[in-house]
C-alpha positions as CSV (number, residue, x, y, z in Angstrom):
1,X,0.3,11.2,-5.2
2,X,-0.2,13.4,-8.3
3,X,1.7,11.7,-10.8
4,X,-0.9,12.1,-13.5
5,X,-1.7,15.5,-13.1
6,X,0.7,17.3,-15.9
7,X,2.1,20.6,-13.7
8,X,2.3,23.1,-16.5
9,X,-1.4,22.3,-17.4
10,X,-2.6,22.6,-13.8
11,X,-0.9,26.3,-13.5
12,X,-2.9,27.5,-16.1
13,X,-6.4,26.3,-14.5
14,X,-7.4,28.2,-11.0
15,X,-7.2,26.1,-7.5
16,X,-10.7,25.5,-7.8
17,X,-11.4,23.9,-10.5
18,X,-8.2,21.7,-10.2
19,X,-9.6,20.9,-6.9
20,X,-13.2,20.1,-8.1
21,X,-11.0,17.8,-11.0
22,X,-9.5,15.8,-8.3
23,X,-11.9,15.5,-5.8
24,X,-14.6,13.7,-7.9
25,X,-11.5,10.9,-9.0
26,X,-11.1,7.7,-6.4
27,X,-7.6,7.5,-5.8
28,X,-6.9,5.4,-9.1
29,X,-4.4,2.7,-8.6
30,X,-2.4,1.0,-11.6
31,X,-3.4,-2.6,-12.5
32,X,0.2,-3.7,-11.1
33,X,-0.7,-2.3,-8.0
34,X,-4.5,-3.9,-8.0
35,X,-3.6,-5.4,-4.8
36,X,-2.8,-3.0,-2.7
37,X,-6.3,-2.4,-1.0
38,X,-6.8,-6.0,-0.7
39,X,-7.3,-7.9,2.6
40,X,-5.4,-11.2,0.8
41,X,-2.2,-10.2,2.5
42,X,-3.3,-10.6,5.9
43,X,-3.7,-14.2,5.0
44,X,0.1,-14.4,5.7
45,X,-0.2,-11.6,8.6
46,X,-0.1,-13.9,12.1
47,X,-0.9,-12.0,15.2
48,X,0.9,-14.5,18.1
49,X,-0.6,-15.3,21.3
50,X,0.1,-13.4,24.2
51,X,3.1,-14.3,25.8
52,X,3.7,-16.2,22.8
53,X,8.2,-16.2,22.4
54,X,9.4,-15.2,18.7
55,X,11.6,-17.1,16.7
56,X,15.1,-15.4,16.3
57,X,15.4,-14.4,12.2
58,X,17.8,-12.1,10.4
59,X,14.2,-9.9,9.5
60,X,12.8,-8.5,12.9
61,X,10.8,-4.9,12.9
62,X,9.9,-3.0,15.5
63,X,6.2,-1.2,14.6
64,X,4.6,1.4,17.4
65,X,1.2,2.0,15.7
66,X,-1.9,3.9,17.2
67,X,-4.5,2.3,14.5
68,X,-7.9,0.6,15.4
69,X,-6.8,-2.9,16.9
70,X,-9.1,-5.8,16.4
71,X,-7.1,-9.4,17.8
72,X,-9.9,-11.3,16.6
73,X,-10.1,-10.2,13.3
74,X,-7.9,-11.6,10.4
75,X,-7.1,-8.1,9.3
76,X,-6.4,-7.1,13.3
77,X,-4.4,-3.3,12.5
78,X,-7.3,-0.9,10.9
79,X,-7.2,2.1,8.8
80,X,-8.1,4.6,11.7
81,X,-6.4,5.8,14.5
82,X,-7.9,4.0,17.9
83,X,-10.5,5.9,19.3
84,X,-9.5,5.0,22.9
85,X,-5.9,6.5,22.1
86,X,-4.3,3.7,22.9
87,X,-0.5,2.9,21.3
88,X,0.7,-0.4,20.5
89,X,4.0,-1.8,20.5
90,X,4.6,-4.9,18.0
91,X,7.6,-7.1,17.0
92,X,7.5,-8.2,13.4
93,X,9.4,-11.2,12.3
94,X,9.7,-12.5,8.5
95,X,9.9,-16.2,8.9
96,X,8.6,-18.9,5.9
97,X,7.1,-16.3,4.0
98,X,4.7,-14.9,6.6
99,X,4.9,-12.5,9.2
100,X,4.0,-13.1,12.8
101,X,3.5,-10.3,14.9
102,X,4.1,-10.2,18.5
103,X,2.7,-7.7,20.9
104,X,5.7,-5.9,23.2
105,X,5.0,-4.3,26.4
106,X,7.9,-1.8,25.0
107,X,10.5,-1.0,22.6
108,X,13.2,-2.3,24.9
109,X,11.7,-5.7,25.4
110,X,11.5,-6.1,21.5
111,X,15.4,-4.9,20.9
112,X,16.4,-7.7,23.5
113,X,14.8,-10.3,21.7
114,X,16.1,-8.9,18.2
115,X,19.9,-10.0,20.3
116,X,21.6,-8.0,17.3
117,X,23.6,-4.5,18.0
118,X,22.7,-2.6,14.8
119,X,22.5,1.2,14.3
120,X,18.9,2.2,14.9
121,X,16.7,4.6,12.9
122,X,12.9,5.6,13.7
123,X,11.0,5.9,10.7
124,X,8.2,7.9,9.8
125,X,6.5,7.3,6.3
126,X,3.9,9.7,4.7
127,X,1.4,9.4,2.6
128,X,-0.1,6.4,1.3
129,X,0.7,3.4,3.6
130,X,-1.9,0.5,5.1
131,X,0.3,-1.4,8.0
132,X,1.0,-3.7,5.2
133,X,2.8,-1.5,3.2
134,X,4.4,0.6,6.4
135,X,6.1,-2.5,7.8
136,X,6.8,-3.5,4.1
137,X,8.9,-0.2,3.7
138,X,10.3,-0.5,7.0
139,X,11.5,-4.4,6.3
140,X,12.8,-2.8,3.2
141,X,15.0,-0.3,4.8
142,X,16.2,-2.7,7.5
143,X,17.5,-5.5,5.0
144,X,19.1,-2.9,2.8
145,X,20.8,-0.9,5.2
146,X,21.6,-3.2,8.0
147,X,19.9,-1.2,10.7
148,X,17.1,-1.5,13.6
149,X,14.2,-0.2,12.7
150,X,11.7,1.0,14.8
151,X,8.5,2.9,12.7
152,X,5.9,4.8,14.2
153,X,3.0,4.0,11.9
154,X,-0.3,5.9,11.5
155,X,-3.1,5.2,9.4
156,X,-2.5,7.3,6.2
157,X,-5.1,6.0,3.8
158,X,-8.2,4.5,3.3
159,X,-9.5,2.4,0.9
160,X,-12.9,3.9,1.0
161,X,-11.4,7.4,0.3
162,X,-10.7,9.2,-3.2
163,X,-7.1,11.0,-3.9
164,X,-8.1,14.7,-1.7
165,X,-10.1,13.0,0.5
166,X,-7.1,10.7,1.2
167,X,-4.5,13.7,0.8
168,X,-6.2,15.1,3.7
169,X,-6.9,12.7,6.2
170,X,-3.3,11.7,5.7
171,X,-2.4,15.6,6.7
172,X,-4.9,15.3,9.7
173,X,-3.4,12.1,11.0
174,X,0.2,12.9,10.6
175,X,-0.6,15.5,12.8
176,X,-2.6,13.4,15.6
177,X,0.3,11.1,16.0
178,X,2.4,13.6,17.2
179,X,1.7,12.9,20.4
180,X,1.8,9.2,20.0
181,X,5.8,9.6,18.7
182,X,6.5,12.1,21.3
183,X,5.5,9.3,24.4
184,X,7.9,6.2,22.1
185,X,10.6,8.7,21.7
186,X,10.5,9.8,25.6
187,X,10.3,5.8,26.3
188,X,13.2,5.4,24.4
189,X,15.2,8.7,26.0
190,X,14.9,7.3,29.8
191,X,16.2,3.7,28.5
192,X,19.2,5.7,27.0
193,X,19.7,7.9,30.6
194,X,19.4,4.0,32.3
195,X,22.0,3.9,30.1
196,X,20.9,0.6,28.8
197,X,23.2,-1.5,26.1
198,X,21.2,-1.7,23.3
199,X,21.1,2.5,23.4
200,X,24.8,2.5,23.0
201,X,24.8,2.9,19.0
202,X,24.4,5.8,16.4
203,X,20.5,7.0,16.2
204,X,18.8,8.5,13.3
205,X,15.2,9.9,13.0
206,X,13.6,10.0,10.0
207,X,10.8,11.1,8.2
208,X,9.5,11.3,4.7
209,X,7.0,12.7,3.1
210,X,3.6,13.8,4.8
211,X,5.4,12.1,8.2
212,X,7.1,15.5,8.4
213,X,4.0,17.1,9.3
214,X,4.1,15.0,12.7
215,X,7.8,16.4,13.3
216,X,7.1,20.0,12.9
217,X,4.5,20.0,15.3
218,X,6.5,18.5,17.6
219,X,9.3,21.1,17.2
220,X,6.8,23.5,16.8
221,X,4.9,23.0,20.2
222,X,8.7,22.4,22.0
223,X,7.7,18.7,23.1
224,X,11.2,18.4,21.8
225,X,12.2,19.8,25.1
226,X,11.1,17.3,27.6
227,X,13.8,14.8,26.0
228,X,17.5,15.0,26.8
229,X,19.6,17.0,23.8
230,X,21.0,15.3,21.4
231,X,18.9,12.2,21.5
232,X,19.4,11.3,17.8
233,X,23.0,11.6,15.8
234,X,20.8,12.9,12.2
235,X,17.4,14.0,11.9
236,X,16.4,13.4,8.4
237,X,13.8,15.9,7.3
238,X,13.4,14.2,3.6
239,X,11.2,15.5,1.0
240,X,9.3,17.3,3.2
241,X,5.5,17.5,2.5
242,X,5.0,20.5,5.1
243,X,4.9,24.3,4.3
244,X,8.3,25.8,4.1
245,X,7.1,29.3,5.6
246,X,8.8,29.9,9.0
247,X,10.5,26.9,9.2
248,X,13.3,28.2,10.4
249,X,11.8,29.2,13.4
250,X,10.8,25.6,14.7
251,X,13.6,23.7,12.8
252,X,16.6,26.1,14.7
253,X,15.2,25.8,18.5
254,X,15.1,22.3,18.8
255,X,18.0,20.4,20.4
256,X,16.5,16.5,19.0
257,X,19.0,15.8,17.5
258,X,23.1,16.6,17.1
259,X,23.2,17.4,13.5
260,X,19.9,18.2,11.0
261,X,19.7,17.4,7.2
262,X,16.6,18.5,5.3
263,X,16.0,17.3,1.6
264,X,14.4,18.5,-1.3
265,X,14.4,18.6,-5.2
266,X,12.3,21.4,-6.9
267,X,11.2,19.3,-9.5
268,X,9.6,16.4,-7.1
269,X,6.3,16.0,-9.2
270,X,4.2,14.8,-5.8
271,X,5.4,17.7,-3.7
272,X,4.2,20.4,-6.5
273,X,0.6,18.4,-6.6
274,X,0.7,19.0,-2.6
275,X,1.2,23.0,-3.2
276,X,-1.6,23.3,-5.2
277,X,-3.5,21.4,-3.4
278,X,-2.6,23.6,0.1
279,X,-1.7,26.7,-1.8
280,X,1.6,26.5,0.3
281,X,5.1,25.9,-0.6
282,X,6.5,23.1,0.4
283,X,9.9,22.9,2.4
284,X,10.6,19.5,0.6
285,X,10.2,21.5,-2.9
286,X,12.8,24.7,-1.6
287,X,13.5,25.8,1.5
288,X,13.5,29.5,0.3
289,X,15.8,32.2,1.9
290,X,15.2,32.0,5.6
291,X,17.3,28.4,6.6
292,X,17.7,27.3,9.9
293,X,21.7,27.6,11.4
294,X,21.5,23.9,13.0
295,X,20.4,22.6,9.2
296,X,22.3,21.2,6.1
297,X,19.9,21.4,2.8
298,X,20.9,18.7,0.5
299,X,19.7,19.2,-3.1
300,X,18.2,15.5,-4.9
301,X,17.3,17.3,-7.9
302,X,20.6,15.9,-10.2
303,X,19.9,12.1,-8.8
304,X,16.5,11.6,-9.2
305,X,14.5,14.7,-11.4
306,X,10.7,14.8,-10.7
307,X,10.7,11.9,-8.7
308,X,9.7,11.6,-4.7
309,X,11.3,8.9,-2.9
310,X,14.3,8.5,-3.1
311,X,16.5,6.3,0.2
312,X,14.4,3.0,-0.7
313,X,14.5,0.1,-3.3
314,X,11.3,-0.2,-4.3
315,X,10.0,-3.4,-6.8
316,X,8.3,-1.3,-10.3
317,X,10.3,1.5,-9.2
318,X,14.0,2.6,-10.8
319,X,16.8,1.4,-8.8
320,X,18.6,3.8,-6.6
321,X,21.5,5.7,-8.0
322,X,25.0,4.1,-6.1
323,X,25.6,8.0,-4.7
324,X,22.1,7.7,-3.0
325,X,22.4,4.2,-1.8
326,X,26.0,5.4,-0.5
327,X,24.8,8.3,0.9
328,X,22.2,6.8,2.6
329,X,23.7,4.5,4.1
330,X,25.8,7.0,5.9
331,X,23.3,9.2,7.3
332,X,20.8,5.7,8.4
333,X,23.8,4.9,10.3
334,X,24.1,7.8,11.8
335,X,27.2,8.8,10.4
336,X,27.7,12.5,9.3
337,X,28.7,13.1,6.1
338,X,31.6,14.4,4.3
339,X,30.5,17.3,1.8
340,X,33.9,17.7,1.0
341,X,34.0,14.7,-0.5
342,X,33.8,16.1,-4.3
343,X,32.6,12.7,-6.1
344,X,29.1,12.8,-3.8
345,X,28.8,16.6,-3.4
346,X,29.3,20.0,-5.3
347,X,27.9,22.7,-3.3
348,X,24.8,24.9,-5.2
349,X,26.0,27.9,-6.6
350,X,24.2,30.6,-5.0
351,X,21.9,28.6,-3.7
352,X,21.1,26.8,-0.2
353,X,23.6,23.5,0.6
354,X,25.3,20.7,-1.3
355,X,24.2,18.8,-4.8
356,X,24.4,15.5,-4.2
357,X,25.2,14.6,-7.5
């Protein structure tokens, strides 16, 4: 999102016209990504037959998804969210350079078959993502950080759409899935009261971006509260794409999870393009004066500049710095970390939490 627009020239033009600017561009994508709207991938995208048993591989995903589902399409997981509001549970596995996907009747079904007790981390991506390029990300994450993933993805763009167009039907659907993560994370809350094996390891939640939209509502309308404190070791508010007004007030009620980090970097180019376009600032830019008590703020800015996304190795992109990758690999395993530990953190001279430098 945003990357070409240059910041100090938009400040100088009114909201308007910058608006006006954008909204009569497509949502331009570089030649070295000229595939990422294409339907060629799903040539490699198997949907197995039901009751069909998986193969056991070292790359297994678990994928809860509310988009339009078509089994006898080639390109079966659409770019909408299911009329009929149904949700769909699917098990992922990376075997001979395809991927066949297995429908699940539940989460717990697919962590049986996964037979491998790994930290788990529910994963909620923002902006930008086809189920292609979701279950990429969450493959991504699972390979580099040795964990179970299980992503909740939504539809968050459409091909047909340009950039504000896109910008805000990803806003509108992170928000409609709310509801959707609220029923796989109360799913996943009565397997750990049954007190089931594969609940008996550190849990993180986690979501980037846009996807943070999804978790303040939830906090914000107390669904929070129908699950059993302390579900989750960390949740992970990172770069947050959400306003920062008030947060305090839905971040500091909720009991979700034992211990709350929220991320952000002042200079993140995509999160200043989403406070023009919203004329809000955005609690992944800085979480201002008014911080929630159950909260640490951890401050990117040193590691990564105007950059976005930072936990991931992504191909084209820089390589993560070894403090982020170390770091991350804490908190995605639920660990808690030490921020006395002066060669990862120098705490922000009057200012709000810990550089991680």
């Amino acid at each position: 999102m945003f990357t070409n627009l240059p910041i100090k020239a938009a400040r100088t033009l009114p909201i308007v016209v910058i608006t006006i600017l954008l909204s009569s561009c497509r949502l331009l994508v570089p030649s070295k990504y000229k595939n990422y709207f294409s339907d060629e991938v799903w040539d490699n995208i198997i949907l197995a037959k039901p009751n069909e048993i998986p193969s056991i591989t070292d790359s297994m995903v678990i994928i809860r998804s509310n988009r339009d589902f078509y089994p006898y399409r080639k390109k079966f997981l659409g770019d909408r969210i299911d009329s009929s509001g149904s949700d769909r549970t699917f098990l992922v596995v990376a075997e001979n350079s395809k991927w066949i996907v297995y429908p699940l009747p539940d989460v717990s079904f697919g962590v049986s078959l996964i037979q491998k007790k790994q930290n788990l981390v529910v994963y909620v991506e923002g902006m930008g993502k086809n189920f292609f390029h979701a279950t990429n990300r969450a493959f991504g994450m699972s390979s580099q950080y040795k964990v179970l993933i299980v992503m909740m993805d939504y539809p968050s763009i459409d091909p047909e759409f340009g950039l504000i167009k896109n910008f805000r039907f990803a806003r509108r659907n992170s928000y409609a899935t709310a509801p959707s993560l609220i029923n796989l994370l109360k799913e996943m809350n009565l397997d750990k009261q049954a007190g089931k094996e594969w609940t008996k390891t550190n849990w993180t939640l986690f979501h980037h971006s846009m996807g943070n939209i999804m978790l303040k509502r939830i906090l914000k309308e107390r669904s929070d509260t129908i699950l059993t404190p302390g579900l989750f070791n960390l949740v992970v508010l990172n770069a947050a794409c959400t306003e920062r007004k008030h947060h305090k007030v839905w971040l500091e009620k909720s009991k979700l999870g034992k211990n709350f980090l929220v991320h952000y970097n002042k200079d993140d180019r995509q999160l200043k393009g989403a406070g023009l376009l919203t004329l809000k600032k955005q609690l992944g830019s800085k979480p201002g004066k008014h911080l929630a008590p159950n909260a640490v703020y951890i401050d990117f800015n040193p590691l990564v500049g105007p950059r976005h996304s930072t936990f991931a190795e992504i191909p084209l992109r820089p390589p993560l710095h070894p403090h982020a990758r170390r770091y991350f690999n804490y908190i995605l395993n639920g660990l808690y970390p030490d921020y006395k530990n002066e060669e990862l953190f120098l705490p922000v001279r009057k200012g709000t939490g810990y550089y991680l430098k």
